[in-house]
N, C-alpha and C positions, 0 to 999 in steps of 0.2 A: 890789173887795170884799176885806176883811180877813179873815184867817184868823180860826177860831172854834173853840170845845172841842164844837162840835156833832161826834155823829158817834163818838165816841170810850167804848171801853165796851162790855163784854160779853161772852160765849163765845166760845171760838176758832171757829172757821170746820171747818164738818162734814169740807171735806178735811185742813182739818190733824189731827182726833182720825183719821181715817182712816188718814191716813200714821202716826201713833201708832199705831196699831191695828198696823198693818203691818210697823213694826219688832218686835213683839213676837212675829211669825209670820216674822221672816228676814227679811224683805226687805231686798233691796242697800240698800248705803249711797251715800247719792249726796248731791252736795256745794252749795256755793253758786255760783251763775251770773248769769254777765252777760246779755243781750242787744243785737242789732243791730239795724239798717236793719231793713225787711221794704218790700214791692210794697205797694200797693194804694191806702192812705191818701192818700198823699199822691205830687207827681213826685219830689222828693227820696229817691229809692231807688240799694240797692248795687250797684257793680258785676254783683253775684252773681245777680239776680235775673233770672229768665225770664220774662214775662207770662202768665198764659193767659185768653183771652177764652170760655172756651166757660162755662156755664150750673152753677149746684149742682145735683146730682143726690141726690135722695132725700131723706128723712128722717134724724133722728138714732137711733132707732132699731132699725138695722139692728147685726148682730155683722161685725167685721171682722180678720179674725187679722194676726198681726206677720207679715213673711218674716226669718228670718236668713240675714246670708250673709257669707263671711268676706272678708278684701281685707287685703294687706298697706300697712304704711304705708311710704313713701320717702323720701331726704332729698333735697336739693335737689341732693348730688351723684351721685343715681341709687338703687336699690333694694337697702333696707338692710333686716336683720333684727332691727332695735331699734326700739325706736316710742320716740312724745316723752315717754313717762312711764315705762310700766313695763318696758322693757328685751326684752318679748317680739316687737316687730313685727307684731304683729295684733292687727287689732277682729274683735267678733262683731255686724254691725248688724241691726236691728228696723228695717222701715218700720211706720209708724204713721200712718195717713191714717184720719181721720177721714170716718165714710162717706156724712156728709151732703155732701161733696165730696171725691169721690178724684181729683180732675183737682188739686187746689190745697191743699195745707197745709204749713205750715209749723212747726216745734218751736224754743221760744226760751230760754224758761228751764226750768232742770231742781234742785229744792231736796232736802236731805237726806234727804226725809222718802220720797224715790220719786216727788215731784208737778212734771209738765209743763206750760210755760205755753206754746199755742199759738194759732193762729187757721184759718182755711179761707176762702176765696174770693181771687180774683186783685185785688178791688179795681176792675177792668174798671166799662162803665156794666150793670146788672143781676146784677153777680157780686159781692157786697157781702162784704168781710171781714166775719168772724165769731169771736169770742173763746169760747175754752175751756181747760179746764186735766181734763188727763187723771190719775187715783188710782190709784195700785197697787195690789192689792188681793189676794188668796190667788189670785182666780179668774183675773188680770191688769188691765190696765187700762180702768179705768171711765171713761166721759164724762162731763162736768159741764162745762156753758154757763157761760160769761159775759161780757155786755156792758153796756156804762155805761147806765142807764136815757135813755131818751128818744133812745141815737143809732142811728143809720145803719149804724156801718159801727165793730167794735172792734178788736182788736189786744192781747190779754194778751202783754207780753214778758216779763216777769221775775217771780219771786214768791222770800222768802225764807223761813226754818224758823218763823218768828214768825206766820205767816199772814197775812203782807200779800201781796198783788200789786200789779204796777206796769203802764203799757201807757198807750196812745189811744185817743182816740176821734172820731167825725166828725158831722157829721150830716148829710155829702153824699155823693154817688157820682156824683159826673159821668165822665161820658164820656170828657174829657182825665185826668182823675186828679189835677185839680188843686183839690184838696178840703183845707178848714179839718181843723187837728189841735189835740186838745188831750189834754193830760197828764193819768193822772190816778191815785190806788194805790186801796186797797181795804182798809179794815181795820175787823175786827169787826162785820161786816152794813151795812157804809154805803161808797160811793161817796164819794169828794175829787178834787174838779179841782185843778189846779196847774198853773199857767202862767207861768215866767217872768217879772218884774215890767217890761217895756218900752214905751215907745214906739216901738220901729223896728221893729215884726213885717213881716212879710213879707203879701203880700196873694195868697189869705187866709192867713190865721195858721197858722203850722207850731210846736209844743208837744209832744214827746212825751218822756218817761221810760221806759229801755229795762232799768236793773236797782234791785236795790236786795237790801242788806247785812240781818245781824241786828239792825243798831243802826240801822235802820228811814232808813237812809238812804237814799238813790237817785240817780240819775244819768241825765242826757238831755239836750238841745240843747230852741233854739229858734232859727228861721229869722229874719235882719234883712229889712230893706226890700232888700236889693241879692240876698236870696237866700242867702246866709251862713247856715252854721251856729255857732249858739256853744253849747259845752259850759254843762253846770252840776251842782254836785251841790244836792241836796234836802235838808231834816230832816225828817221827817214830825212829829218832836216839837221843837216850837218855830218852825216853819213859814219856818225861815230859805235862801235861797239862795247859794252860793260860785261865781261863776266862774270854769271852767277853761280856761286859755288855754295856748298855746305858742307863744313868741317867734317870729316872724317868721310864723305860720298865717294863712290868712286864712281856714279855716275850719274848724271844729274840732267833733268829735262824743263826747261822753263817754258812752260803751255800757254800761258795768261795773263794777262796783263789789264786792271781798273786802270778810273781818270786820275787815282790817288797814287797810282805806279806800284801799287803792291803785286807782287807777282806768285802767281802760283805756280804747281808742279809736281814733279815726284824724282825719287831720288833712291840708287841704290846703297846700300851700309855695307859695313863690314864684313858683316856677316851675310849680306846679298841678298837682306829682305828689301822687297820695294816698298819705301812708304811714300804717301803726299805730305805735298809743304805748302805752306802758307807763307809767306817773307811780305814784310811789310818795311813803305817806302823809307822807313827810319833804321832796316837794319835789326828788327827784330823777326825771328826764324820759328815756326811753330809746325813740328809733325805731325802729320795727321795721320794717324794707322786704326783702319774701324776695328771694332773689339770683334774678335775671335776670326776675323781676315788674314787670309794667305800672302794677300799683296794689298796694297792701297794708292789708285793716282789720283791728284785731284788735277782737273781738265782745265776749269773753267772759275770763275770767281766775276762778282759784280762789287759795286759801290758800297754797299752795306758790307764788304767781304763775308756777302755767303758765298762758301766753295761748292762745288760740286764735280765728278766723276765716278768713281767706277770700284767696285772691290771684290776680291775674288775669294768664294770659302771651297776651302778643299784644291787639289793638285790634279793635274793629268785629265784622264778621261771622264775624271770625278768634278772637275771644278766648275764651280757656277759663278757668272758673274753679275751682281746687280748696283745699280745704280746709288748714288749718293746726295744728299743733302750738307753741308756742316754750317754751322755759324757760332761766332764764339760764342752766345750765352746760351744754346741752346743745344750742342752739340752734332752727335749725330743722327740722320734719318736716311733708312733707307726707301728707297724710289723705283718701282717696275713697270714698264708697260704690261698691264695687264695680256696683250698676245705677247709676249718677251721676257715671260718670268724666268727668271735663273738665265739670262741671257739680254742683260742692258744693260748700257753704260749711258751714262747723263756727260754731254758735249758742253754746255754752257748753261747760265742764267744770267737773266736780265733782273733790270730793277726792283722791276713789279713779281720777283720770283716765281718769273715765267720760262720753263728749262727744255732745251734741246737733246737731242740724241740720239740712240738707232740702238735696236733691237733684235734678236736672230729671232725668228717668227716658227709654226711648227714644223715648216718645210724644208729649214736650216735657210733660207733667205734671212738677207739683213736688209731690215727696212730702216727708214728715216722717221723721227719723231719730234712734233715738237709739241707739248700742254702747257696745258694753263690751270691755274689754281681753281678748282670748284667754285661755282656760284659766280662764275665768268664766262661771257660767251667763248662755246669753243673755238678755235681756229677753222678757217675756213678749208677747202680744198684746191687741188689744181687743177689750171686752165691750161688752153692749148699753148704752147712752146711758142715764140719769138723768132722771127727770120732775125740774127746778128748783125750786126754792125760788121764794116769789111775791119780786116783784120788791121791791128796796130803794133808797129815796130818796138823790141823791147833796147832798151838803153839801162845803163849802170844808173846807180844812182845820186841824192845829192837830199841836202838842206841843214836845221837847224836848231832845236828847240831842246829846255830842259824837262826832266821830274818835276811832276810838282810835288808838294809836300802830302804827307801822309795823312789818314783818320786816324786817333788813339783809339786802343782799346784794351781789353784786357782780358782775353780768351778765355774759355774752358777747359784749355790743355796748356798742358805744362808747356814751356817753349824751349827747342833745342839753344845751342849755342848762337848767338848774333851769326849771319851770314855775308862773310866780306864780299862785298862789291871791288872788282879791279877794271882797271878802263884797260882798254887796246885801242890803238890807234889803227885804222882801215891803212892796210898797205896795197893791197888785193885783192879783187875777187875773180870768178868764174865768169869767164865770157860766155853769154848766151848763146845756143844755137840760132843759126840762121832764121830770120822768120821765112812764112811761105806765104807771100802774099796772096797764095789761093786759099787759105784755110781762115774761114772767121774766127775768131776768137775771142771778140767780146763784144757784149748786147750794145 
């Protein structure tokens, strides 16, 4: 199916005048974000992830308060009182579990306006992800649903200030987890699949889009036949794909995406160690592997290119995974919720090196997280859930616009090889499932 200008047109999206609304009553400044991996969808998940098999509990509208709790941050050469941004060494973290499941959620992108892109259920057979995006608000934050019309099982990762969002979707839940994925954003009341233009997908098909920029770009992989991931970035305006590659990978995941087009990620070698990557919008590649780490992804990345994600010491039933900081002149710092030590990954950061993410807690539940740098008020909690908007039809997609140019810099890691950029031309994508005009799906 070719892309089309269906679809395209009309008022911004009720949470973006909300986040408006919001900055004009204070609300934190909070920046642009990448996203990662997540459970559920699909087998192709992080290091970082914990499964949980038990059942959703409740409805959406029940109230559910944040906790804050403070936790120093550390560097790799033991426990320091600087953190990776702003020089204090402390977050102040919010859990944020949405309470139509508090056994399972997860927080992935977080945009200027104060609005989180997350989802709830472990993906498991009868615990079905579920897509939402939480609104800051005077009172705190509000719930508002959303998934792709007609699927199973969603996944919002990323949204940026323009009021698009980006993420997956399915319309299985098998048992193994070995469930069709397909890409898709959301802008202006209508639903857009986007798939990769290939013949080697993976069986079933793996599609997902994990951030996307103000200049309505985006970024995500799609799975070949051997199981491989390959990077890509999106246009939503003019419907074009670039593959992102790094010499000598064989497999590559592009999570992230700044206003500068620099994209982040993570990538497997030769030798099938996972590291993160840094690629900036000129074409230069920088690995990011934390020192004495089993794996390394980076998730997420802002405008100052601080990266953050996730890194894993030790294998198997031994492996812990914590959180991450990096910036080039500063290197790296490690990041815990204090309830989620040896079991967090950092989802995105904003401007103000203010970081998202989720944490497996003592009960082996994975909670949702988002803090703020010490000596800032903490984030607020949740308020009661949203009746949705009636549901909106999804269409292929359509527009136009370039990269812009890069920030120079000059890191504190060595940088791999430049990383070629190759264009593809959209011949095809995946026609969406039916919508079901009984099912709401977005606020």
């Amino acid at each position: 199916m070719t892309f089309s200008n269906q679809g395209i047109g009309g008022s911004a999206p009720r949470w973006l005048r909300l986040s408006r609304r919001g900055r004009q009553i204070g609300g934190i400044a909070i920046a642009v974000v990448g996203a990662g991996l997540m459970a559920g969808l699909t087998g192709c998940q992080p290091v970082s992830v914990a499964a949980n098999s038990g059942q959703p509990h409740g409805g959406q509208s029940a109230t559910s308060g944040g906790r804050q709790t403070t936790s120093s941050a550390t560097s790799s050469s033991g426990t320091t009182s600087s953190t990776a941004s702003l020089g204090n060494g402390r977050y102040s973290f919010t859990t944020l579990d949405n309470p139509a499941d508090p056994t399972f959620n997860q927080l992935l992108g977080f945009n200027n306006g104060g609005i989180i892109a997350g989802y709830f259920g472990s993906g498991a057979a009868g615990h079905p992800n579920k897509g939402y995006v939480l609104v800051r608000t005077r009172a705190g934050f509000k719930i508002m649903k959303e998934n792709f019309p007609g699927s199973t099982q969603t996944q919002v990762t990323g949204l940026n200030d323009r009021g698009v969002t980006v993420g997956f979707w399915s319309d299985m839940n098998t048992a193994n987890q070995q469930n069709d994925n397909f890409g898709f954003y959301w802008l202006n009341g209508r639903f857009h699949d986007v798939n990769f233009p290939t013949r080697d997908n993976s069986a079933p098909p793996v599609n997902q889009l994990l951030g996307v920029n103000d200049q309505d770009v985006a970024v995500g992989f799609y799975n070949d036949a051997n199981g491989n991931s390959h990077g890509y970035t999106f246009g939503i305006h003019g419907g074009w794909f670039h593959r992102v590659t790094i010499n000598g990978a064989s497999s590559v995941t592009a999570a992230a995406i700044n206003n500068s087009d620099d994209v982040a990620g993570f990538f497997t070698n030769a030798e099938g160690a996972v590291d993160g990557f840094l690629r900036t919008a000129r074409g230069r590649t920088y690995t990011l592997a934390y020192p004495g780490a089993s794996a390394t992804q980076a998730l997420g990345v802002n405008d100052f290119r601080e990266v953050v994600g996730v890194y894993t010491v030790g294998t198997g039933n031994n492996a812990a995974t914590h959180g991450f900081t990096w910036t080039p002149g500063r290197g790296f710092k490690s990041v815990n919720d204090p309830q989620g030590a040896g079991g967090t990954t950092v989802n995105g950061v904003n401007d103000s090196g203010d970081i998202i993410g989720f944490y497996t807690d003592s009960a082996g539940n994975t909670d949702g997280f988002a803090a703020v740098p010490a000596g800032q008020p903490p984030l607020p909690g949740l308020i009661a859930a949203t009746t949705p908007a009636p549901s909106t039809s999804p269409s292929t997609s359509t527009p136009s616009t370039s990269p812009s140019t890069s920030m120079p810099t000059t890191p504190s890691m060595s940088p791999t090889a430049s990383m070629p950029t190759t264009s593809t031309s959209p011949t095809s994508t995946t026609s969406p499932a039916s919508p079901n005009p009984a099912q709401p799906t977005h606020w």
